[in-house]
C-alpha positions in Angstrom: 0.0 0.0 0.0 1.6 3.5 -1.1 1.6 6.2 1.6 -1.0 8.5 -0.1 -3.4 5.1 -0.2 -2.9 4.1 3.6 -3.2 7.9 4.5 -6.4 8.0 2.7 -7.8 4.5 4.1 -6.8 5.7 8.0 -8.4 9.1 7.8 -11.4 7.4 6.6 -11.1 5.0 9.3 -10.7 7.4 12.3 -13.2 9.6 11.1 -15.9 6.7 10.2 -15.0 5.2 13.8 -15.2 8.5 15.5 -19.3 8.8 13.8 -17.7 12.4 12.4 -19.1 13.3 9.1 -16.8 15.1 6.5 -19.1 18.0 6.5 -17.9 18.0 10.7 -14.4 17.4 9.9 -13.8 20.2 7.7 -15.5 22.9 9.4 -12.7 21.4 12.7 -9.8 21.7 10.2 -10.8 24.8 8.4 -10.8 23.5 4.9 -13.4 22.8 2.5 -15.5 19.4 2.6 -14.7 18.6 -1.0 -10.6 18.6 0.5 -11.9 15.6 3.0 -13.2 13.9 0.1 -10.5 14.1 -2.6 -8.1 13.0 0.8 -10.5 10.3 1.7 -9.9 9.1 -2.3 -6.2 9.8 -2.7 -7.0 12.7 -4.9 -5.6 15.1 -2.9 -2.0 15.5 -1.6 -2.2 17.0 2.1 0.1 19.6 3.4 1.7 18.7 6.8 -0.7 21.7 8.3 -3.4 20.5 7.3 -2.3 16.9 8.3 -2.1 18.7 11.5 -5.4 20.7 12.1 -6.9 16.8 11.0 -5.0 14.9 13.5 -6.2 17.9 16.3 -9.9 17.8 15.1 -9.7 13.9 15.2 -8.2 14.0 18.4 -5.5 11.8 17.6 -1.1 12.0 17.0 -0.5 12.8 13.3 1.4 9.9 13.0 -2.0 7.8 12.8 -2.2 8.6 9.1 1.0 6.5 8.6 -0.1 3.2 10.4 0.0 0.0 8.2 -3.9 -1.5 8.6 -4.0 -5.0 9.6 -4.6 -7.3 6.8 -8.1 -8.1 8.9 -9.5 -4.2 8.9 -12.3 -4.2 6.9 -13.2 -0.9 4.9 -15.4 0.9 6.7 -19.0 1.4 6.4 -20.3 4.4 5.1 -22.0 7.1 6.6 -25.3 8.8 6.5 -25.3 11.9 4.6 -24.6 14.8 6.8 -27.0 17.1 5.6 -31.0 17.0 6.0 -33.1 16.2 2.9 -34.5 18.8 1.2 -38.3 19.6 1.9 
């Protein structure tokens, strides 16, 4: 797994496992939602700041991003949509 690829898969992990939408992350980090996305997809290559303002709004040590997944870690589920349905 290339490093962009397991950063990708953990910050979907902590953020899935955490019940944080990426509408709620990215208001934390200060970025747009569409940023959470293409990082989420490994469409987007993430400064170390903004690595940074993730790890804080996660409440986790940057160096999460970087951890191998065990060959057992499923992907996670998806979420809900974080947005109510339009009336």
């Amino acid at each position: 797994m290339d490093t962009r690829t397991r950063i990708a898969w953990n910050l979907r992990n902590l953020r899935v496992s955490q019940k944080v939408t990426q509408e709620n992350l990215a208001v934390d980090a200060q970025v747009d939602r569409t940023v959470i996305s293409d990082l989420e997809r490994g469409k987007h290559n993430a400064s170390i700041d903004l690595m940074d303002r993730l790890a804080v709004a996660l409440s986790i040590d940057i160096s999460a991003f970087f951890s191998e997944p065990s060959p057992s870690d499923g992907k996670p589920e998806p979420m809900r949509a974080g947005r109510k349905p339009k009336s």
